[in-house]
C-alpha positions as CSV (number, residue, x, y, z in Angstrom):
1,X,51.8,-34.3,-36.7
2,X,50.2,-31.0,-35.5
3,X,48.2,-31.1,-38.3
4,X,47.1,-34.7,-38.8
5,X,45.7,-34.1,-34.9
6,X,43.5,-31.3,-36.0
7,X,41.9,-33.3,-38.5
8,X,41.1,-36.2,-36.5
9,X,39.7,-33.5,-34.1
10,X,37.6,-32.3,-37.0
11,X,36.1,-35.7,-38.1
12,X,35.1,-36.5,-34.6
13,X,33.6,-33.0,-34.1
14,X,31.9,-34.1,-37.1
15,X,30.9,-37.6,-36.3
16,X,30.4,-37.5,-32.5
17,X,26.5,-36.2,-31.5
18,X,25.9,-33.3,-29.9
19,X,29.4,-31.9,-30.6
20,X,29.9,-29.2,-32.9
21,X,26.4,-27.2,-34.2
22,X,23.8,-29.3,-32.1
23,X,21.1,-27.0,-31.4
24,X,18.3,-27.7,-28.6
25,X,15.8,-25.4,-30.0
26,X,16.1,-22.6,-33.5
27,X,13.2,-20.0,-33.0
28,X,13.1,-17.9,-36.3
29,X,10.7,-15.2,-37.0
30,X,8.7,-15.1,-40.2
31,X,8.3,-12.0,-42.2
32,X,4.2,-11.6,-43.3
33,X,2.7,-8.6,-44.7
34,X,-0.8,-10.0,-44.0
35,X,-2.5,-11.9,-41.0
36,X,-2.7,-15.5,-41.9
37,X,-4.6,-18.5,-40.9
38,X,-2.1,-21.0,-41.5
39,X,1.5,-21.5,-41.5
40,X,3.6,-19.7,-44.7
41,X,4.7,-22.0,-46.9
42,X,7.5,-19.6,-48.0
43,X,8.3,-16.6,-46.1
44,X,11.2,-14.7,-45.4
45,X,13.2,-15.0,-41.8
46,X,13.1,-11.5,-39.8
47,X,15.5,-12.9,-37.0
48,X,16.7,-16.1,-35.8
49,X,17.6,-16.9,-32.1
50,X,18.8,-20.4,-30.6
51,X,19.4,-21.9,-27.7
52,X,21.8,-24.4,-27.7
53,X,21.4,-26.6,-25.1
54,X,18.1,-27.9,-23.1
55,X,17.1,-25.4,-20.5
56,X,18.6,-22.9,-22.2
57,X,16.0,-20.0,-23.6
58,X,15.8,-17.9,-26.2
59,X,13.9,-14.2,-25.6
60,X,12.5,-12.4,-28.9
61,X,11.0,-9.4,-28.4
62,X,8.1,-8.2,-31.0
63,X,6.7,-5.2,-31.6
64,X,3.0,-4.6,-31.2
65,X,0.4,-4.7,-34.7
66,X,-3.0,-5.8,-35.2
67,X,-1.7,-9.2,-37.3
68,X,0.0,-11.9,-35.8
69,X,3.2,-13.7,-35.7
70,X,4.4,-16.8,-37.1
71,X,7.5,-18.4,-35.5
72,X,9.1,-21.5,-37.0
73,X,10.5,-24.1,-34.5
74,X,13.4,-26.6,-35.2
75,X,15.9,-28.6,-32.7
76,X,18.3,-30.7,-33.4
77,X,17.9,-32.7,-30.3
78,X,15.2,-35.4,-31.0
79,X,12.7,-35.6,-28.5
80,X,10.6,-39.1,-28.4
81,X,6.8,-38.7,-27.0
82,X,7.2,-40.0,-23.7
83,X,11.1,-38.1,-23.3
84,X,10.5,-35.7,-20.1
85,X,11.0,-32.8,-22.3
86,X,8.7,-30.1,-22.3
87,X,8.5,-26.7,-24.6
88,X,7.0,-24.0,-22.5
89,X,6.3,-20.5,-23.8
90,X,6.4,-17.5,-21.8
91,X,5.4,-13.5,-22.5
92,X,2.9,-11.1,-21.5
93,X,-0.6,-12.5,-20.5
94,X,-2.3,-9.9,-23.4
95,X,-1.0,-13.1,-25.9
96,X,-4.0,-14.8,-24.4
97,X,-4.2,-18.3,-26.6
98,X,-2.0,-19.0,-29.4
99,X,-1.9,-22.0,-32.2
100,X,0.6,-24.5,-32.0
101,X,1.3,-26.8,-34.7
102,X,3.6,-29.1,-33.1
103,X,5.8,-32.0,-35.7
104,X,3.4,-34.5,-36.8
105,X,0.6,-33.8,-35.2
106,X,-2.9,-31.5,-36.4
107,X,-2.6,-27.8,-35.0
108,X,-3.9,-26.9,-31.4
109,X,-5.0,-23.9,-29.4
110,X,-3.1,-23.8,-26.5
111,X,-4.7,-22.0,-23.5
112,X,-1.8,-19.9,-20.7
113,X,-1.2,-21.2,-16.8
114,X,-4.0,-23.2,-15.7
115,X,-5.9,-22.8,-17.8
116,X,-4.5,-25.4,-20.0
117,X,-4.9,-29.0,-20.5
118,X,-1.9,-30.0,-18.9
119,X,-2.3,-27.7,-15.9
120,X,1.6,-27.8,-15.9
121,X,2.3,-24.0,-15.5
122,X,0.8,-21.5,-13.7
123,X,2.0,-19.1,-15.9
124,X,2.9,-19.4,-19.3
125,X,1.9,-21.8,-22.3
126,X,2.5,-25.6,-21.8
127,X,3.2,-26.4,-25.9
128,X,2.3,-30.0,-26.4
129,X,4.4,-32.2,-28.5
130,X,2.1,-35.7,-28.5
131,X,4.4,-37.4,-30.9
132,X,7.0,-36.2,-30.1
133,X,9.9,-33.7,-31.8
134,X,11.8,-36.0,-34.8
135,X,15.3,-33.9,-35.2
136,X,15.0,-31.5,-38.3
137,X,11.1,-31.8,-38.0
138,X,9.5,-28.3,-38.2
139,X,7.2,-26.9,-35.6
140,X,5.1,-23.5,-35.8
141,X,3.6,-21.1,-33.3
142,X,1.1,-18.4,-34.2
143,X,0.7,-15.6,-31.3
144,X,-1.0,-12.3,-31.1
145,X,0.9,-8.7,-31.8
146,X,-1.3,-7.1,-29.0
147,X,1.9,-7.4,-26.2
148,X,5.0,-5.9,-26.3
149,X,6.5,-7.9,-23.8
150,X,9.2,-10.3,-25.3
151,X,8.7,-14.3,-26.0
152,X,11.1,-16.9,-23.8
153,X,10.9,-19.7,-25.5
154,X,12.8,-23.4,-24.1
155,X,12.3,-26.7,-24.0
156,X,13.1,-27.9,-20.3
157,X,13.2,-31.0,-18.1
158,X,9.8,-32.1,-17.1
159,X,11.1,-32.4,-13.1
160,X,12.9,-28.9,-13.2
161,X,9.3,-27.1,-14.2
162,X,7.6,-28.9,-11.7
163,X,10.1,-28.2,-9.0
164,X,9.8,-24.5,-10.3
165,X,6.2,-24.0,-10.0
166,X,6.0,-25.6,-6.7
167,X,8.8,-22.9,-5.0
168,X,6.8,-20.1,-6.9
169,X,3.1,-21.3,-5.4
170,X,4.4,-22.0,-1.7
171,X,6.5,-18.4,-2.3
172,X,3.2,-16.9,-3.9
173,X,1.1,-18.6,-1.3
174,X,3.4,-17.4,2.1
175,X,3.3,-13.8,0.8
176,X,-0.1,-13.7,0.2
177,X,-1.0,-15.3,4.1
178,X,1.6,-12.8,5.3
179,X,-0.1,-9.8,3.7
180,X,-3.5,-10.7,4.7
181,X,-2.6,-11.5,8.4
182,X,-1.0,-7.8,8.2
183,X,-4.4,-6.7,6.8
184,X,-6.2,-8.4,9.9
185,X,-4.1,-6.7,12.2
186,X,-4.7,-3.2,10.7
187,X,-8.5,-3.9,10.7
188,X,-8.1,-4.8,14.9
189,X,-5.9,-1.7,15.3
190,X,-8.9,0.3,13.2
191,X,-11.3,-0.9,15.6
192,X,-9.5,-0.5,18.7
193,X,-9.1,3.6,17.7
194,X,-11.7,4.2,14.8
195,X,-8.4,6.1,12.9
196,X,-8.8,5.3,9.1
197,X,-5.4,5.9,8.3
198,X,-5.3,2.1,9.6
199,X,-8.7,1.2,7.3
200,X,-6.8,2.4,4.5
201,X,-3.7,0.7,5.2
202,X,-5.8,-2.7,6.2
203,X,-8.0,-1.7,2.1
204,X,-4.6,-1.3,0.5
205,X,-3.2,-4.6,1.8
206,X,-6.1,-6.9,0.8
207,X,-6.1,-5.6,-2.7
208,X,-1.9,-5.5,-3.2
209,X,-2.3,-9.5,-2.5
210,X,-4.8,-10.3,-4.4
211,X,-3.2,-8.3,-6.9
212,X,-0.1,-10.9,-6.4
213,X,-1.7,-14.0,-6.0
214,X,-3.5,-13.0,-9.5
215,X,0.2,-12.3,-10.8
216,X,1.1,-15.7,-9.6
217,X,-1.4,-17.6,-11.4
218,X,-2.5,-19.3,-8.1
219,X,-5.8,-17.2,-7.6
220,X,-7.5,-20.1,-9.5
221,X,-7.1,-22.1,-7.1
222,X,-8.4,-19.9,-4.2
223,X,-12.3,-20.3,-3.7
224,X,-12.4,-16.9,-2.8
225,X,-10.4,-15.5,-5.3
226,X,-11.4,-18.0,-8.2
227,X,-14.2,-15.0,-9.7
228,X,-11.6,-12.8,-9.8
229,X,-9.1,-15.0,-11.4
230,X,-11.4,-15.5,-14.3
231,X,-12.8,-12.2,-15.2
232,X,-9.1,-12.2,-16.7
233,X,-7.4,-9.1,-17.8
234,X,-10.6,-7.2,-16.0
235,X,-9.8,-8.3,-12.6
236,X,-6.1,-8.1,-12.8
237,X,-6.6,-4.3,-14.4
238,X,-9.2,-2.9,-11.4
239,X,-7.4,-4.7,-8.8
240,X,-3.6,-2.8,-9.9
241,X,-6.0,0.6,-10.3
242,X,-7.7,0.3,-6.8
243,X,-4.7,-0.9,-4.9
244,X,-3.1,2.5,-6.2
245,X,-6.0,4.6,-5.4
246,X,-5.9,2.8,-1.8
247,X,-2.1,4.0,-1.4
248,X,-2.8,7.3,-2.3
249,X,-5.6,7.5,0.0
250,X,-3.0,6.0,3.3
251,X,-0.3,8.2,1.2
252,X,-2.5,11.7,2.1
253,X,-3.2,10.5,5.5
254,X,0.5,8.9,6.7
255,X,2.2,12.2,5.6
256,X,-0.1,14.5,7.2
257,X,-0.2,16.0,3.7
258,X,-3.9,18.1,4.7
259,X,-2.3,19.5,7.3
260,X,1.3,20.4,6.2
261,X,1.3,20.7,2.7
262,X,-2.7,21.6,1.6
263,X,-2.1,22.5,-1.7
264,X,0.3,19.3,-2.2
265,X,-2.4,17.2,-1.2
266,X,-5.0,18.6,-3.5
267,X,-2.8,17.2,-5.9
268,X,-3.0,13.4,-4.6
269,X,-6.3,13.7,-4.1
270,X,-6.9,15.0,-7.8
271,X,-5.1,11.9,-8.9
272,X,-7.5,9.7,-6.3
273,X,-10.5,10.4,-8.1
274,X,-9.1,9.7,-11.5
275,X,-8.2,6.4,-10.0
276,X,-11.9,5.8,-9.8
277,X,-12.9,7.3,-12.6
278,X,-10.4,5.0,-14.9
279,X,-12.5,2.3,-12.4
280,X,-15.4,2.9,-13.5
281,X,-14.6,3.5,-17.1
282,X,-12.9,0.0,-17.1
283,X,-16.0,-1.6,-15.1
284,X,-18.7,-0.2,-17.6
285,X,-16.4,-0.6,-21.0
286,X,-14.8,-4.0,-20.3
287,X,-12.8,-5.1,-23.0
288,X,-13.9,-2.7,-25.5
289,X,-11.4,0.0,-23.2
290,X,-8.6,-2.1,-22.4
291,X,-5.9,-0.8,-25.2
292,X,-7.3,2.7,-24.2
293,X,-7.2,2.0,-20.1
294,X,-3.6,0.5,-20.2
295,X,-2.0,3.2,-21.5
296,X,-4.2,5.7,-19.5
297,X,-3.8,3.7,-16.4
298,X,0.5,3.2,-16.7
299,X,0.9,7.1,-17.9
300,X,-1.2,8.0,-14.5
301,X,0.8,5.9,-12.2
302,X,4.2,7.0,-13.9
303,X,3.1,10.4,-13.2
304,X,1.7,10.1,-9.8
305,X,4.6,8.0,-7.8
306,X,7.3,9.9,-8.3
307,X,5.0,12.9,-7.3
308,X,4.6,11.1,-4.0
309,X,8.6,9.9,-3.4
310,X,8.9,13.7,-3.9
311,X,5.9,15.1,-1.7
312,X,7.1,12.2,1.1
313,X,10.9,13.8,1.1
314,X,9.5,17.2,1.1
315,X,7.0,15.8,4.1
316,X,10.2,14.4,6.0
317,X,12.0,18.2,5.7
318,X,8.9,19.3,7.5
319,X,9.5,16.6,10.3
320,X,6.7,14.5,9.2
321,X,7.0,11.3,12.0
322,X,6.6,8.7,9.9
323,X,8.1,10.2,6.4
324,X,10.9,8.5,7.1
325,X,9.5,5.0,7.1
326,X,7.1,6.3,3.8
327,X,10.5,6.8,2.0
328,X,11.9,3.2,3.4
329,X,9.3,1.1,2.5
330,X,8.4,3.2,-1.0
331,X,11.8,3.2,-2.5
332,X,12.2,-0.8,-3.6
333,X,8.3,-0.9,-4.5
334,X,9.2,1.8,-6.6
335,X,11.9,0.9,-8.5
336,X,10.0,-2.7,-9.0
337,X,7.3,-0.7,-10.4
338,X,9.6,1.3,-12.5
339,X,11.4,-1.8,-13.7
340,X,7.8,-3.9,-14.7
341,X,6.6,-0.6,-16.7
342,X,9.5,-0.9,-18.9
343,X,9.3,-4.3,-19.9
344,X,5.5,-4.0,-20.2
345,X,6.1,-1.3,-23.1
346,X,9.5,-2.8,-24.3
347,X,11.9,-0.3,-23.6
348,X,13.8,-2.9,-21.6
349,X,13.9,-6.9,-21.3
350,X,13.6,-7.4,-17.4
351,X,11.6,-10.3,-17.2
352,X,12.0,-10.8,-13.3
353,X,10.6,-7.5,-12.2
354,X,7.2,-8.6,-12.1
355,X,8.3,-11.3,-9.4
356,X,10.4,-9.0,-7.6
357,X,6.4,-7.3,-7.0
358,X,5.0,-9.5,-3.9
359,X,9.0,-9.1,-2.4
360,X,8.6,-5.7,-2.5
361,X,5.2,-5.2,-1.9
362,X,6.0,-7.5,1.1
363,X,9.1,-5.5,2.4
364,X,7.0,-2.0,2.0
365,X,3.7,-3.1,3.8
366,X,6.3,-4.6,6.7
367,X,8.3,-1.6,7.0
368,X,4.4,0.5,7.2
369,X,3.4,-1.9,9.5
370,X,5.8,-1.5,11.9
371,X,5.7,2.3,11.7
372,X,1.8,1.8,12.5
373,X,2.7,-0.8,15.0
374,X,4.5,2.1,17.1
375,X,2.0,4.4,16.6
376,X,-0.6,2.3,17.7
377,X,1.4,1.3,21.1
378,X,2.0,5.0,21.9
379,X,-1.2,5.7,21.6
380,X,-2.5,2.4,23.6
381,X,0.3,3.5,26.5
382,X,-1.4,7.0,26.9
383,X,-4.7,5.3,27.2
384,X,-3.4,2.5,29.4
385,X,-1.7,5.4,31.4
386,X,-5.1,7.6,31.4
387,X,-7.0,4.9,33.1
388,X,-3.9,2.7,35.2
389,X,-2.1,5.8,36.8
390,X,-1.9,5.6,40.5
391,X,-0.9,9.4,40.7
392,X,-4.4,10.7,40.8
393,X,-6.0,13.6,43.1
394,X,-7.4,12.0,46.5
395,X,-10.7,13.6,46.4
396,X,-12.1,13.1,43.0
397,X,-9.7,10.7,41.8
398,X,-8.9,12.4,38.3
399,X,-5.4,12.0,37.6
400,X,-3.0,14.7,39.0
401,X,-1.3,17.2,37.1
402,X,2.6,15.3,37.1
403,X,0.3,12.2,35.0
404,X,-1.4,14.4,32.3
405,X,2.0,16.0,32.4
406,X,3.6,12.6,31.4
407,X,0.5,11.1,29.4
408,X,1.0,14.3,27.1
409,X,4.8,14.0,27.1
410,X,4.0,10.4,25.7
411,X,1.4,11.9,23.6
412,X,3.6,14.4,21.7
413,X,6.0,11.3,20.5
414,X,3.4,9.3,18.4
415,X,3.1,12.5,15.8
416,X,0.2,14.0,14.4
417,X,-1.3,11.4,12.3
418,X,-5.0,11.9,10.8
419,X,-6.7,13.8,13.4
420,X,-4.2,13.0,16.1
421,X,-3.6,17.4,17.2
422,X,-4.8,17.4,20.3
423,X,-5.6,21.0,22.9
424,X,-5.5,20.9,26.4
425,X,-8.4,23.2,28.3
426,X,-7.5,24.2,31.6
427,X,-10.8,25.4,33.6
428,X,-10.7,27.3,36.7
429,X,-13.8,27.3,38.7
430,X,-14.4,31.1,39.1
431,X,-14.3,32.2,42.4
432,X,-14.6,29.0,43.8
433,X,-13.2,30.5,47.0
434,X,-16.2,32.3,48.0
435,X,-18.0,28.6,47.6
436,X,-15.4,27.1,50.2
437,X,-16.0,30.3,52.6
438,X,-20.2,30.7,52.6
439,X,-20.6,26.6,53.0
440,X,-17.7,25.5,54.2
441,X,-15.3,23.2,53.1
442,X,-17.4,19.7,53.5
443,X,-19.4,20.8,51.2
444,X,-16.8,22.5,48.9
445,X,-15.2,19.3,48.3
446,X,-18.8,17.3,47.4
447,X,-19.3,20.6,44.6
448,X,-15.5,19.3,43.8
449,X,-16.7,15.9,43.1
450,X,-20.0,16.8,41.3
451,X,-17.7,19.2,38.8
452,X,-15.5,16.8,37.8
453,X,-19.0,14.1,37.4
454,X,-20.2,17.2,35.0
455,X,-16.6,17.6,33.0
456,X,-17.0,14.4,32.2
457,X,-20.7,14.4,31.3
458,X,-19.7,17.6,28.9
459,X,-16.5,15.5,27.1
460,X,-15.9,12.3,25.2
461,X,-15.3,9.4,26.4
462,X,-11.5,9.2,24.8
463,X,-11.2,12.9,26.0
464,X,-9.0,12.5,29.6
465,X,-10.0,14.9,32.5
466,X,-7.1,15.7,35.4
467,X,-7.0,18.2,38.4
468,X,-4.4,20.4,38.4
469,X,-4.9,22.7,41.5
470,X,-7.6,23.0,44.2
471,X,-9.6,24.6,42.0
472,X,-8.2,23.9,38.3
473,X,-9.1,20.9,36.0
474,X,-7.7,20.4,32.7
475,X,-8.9,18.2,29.9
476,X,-6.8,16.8,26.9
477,X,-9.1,16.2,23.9
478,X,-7.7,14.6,20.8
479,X,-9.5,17.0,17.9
480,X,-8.7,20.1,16.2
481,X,-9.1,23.3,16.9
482,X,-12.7,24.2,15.6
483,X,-13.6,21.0,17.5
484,X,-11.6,21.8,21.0
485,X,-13.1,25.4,21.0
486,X,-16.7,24.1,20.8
487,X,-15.6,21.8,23.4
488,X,-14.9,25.0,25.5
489,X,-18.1,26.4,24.9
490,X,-20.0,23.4,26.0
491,X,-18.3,23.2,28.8
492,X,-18.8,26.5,29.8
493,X,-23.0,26.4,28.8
494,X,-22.8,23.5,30.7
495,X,-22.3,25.2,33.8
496,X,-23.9,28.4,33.5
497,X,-27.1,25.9,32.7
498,X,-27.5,24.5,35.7
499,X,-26.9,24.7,39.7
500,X,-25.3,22.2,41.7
501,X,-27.8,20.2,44.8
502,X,-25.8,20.1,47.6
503,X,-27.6,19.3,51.3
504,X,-30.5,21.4,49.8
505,X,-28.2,24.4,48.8
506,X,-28.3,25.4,45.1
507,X,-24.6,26.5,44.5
508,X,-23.7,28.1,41.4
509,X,-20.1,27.6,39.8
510,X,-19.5,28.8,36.4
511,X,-15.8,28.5,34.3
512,X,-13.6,30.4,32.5
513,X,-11.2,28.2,30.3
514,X,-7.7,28.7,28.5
515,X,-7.6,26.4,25.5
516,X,-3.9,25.9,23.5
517,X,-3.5,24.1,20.6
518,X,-0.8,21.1,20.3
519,X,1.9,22.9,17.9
520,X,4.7,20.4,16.8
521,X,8.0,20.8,18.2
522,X,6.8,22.5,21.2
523,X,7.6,20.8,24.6
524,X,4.6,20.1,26.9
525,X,6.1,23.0,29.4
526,X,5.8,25.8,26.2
527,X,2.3,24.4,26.0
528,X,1.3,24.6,29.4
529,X,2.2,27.7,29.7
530,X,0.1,29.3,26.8
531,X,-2.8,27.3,27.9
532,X,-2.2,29.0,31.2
533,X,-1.6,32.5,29.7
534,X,-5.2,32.0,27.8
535,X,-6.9,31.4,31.0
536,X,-5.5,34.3,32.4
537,X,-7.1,35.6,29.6
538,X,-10.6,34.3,29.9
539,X,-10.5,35.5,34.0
540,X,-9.7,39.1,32.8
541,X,-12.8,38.4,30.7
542,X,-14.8,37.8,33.4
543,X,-16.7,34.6,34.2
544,X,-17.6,32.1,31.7
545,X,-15.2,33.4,29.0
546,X,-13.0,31.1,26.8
547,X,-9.3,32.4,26.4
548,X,-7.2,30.9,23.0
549,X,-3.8,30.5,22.9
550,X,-1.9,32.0,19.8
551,X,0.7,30.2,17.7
552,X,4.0,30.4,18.9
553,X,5.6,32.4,16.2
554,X,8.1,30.3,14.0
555,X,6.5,27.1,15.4
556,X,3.5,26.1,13.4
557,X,3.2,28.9,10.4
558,X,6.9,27.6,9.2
559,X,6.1,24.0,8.0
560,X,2.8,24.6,6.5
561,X,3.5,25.3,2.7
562,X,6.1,27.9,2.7
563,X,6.9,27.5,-0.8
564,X,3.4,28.1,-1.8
565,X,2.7,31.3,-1.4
């Protein structure tokens, strides 16, 4: 009985369709010494893949040489003409067109994403099958041996691809808006505080989704990115090059590389300027450099990033403020990066990576975004707090010495991004006293007024002047040091220049400032108090002298390349 069962199971395996060795689509590989024109008649089979049921793929991954590939295509599965069936091939975009010979029908070039007559896909190669695919009938496909990313080859419903390609566009499309509008917003922040760490940022962003949207295949269909989209291989090539050179150039800046690690950042900016070079190479050379370029261009960027992971943790030991959101957003990009670089050359089959790109690039240019968000608010709540506070001195109405004390309190928590080290110059009006005594105090306090008119004739505009005492003003500048002692200079020339006009009495006041440099992880009361000590300085000096502060030992000298030596 058992055995009279498995045959009748046998015979309807057999008999019934589909069950049993049904195949949707056989890809097998043809084995050609030379490059040929038109399909082998007789050739041996290298390797044969199938996929058994519709939807199903089949991945083959061929090595790169200067002749081509012939596949032969079979199904079991008969597909009629107007059946909502369609073959689709997919692989690296350095196939360009192949040369289809589909069953019953004279050969065709077939052109990738939208390129095509069918203007199915936006990626990939819409194989056309006009009379259909007769079961058993034979099919061929001729592509290029200049990719070493593998074929996926199916044949899939009609209304699944279509459903497919309209997720990916409206994906493709929201990440591309989301990355521009983030662009916009660093360009407004850039003009609201001239810093070009936010240019850069703002540069970097317009290229990354451009970048994607050329990924996508949807650039075609964007009037302003259409030239782009059909210089080809070109624009996809110097986009990728410059959006790296742009994230090196934010990379130097956001980590405060020139300032805590100088030698480190030598490095990065080395690999900035071979960036452009390879730019320009590629823009002059054009296609007759790209074989040369892609390998030049991938070994550069497997070098540099992990460089920069490494000089971003190393940045973050030194108390970078913002290295911790570097390494945040930077990790996933990373990996992505890492992951598309081996399926470009083969050494693995990940296929998704290269979509995982706009995720990533979107999760990284959030996570900077915010980070530069913060910054930017810190810095708008000092000014706000320069300009709003109500704690100012009654007679000249500069802000009093317990509101510079909190605007550089705020000051000291937005980090030192760019040029953002900052001095503070206490000036004491030498011997004001004697002023106060010979012309009395009426006119004492209208020379008070006109000093602090001349202060701020002498500083920028960003630059915030306070009174500290009766006879003490202080100024916070945002520059470095080089710049805030030429500041002190000015000031003090600007005194010694010219008398003050008061009721037809020409009074002479001259300075003598104390100038401390912002050192990080010194509180505002440490800092204080050296600018104070370097006045007392300059008064020993006698009148118009300029008093420096030194560095606090262990403070400033520690971070600042102690390996390099």
């Amino acid at each position: 009985m058992r055995i009279a069962l498995a045959l009748l199971l046998v015979v309807l395996a057999a008999a019934w369709p589909g069950v049993g060795g049904a195949q949707a689509l056989k890809v097998e590989l043809l084995h050609t010494e030379q490059d040929i024109a038109t399909p082998p008649a007789v050739a041996p089979v290298q390797r044969r893949l199938v996929a058994e049921h519709p939807g199903d793929t089949v991945r083959l991954s061929l090595p790169r040489r200067r002749a081509g590939y012939w596949l032969r295509l079979t199904t079991d599965v008969r597909v009629a003409a107007d059946q909502p069936l369609v073959l689709v091939l997919d692989g690296g975009s350095a196939l360009g067109p192949v040369t289809f010979h589909p069953p019953g029908a004279p050969a065709v070039r077939v052109n990738q994403g939208l390129e095509a007559e069918s203007h199915l896909l936006r990626r990939g190669w819409d194989l056309p099958l006009p009379q259909g695919w007769p079961a058993a009938s034979v099919a061929y496909l001729r592509v290029n041996g200049s990719s070493s990313q593998p074929l996926v080859l199916g044949l899939h419903p009609r209304d699944e691809v279509i459903l497919s390609e309209r997720r990916e566009a409206r994906l493709s499309s929201a990440i591309f808006t989301t990355l521009m509008l983030m662009a916009i917003f660093m360009v407004g922040l850039w003009v609201a505080f001239r810093d070009l760490l936010y240019l850069s940022y703002a540069a970097y962003l317009v290229a990354i989704a451009t970048y994607a949207m050329l990924l996508s295949g949807d650039a075609g269909e964007v009037p302003v990115l259409a030239w782009i989209d059909a210089s080809g291989a070109l624009g996809r090539y110097a986009l990728a090059t410059l959006a790296v050179a742009l994230q090196l150039i934010f990379t130097i800046r956001f980590l405060e590389l020139d300032r805590l690690m100088p030698r480190r950042a030598r490095i990065l900016h080395v690999a900035v300027w071979l960036h452009f070079v390879l730019l320009a190479i590629l823009l002059v050379g054009r296609e007759r450099v790209y074989g040369w370029f892609y390998l030049a261009s991938n070994l550069l960027l497997v070098l540099v990033l992990p460089i920069a992971v490494v000089f971003a943790i190393q940045a973050w030991q030194r108390r970078a403020s913002l290295a911790a959101y570097f390494l945040v957003g930077w990790t996933p990009l990373l990996l992505v990066v890492v992951m598309m670089l081996l399926h470009q050359f083969g050494a693995m089959d990940l296929p998704w990576a290269q979509r995982l790109l706009p995720l990533a690039a979107v999760l990284q240019s959030a996570v900077l975004a915010l980070a530069l968000s913060q910054h930017a608010a810190n810095r708008h709540r000092i000014t706000l707090l320069a300009r709003q506070s109500a704690e100012r001195d009654p007679l000249t109405g500069a802000l009093n010495r317990h509101a510079v004390t909190e605007m550089m309190e705020a000051w000291s928590r937005i980090g030192h991004l760019g040029a953002s080290e900052y001095g503070i110059l206490l000036i004491d009006l030498d011997d004001f006293s004697e002023v106060n005594q010979k012309h009395g105090y009426v006119v004492g306090d209208t020379v008070m007024q006109q000093v602090l008119a001349r202060i701020r004739g002498l500083v920028r505009p960003d630059d915030t002047v306070a009174r500290m005492e009766s006879d003490m003003f202080a100024v916070v500048s945002e520059c470095h040091r080089d710049d805030c002692e030429l500041l002190a200079h000015r000031l003090v020339d600007g005194f010694q220049r010219r008398d003050f006009a008061v009721d037809g009495h020409a009074i002479t006041v001259t300075v003598s400032i104390g100038l401390a440099m912002s050192q990080r992880g010194e509180g505002v009361d440490g800092l204080l108090a050296r600018a104070e000590a370097a006045m007392e300085s300059a008064r020993i000096a006698g009148h118009s002298s300029v008093g420096i502060a030194a560095e606090t030992p262990g403070r400033r000298r520690r971070p600042v390349e102690p390996a390099e030596a």
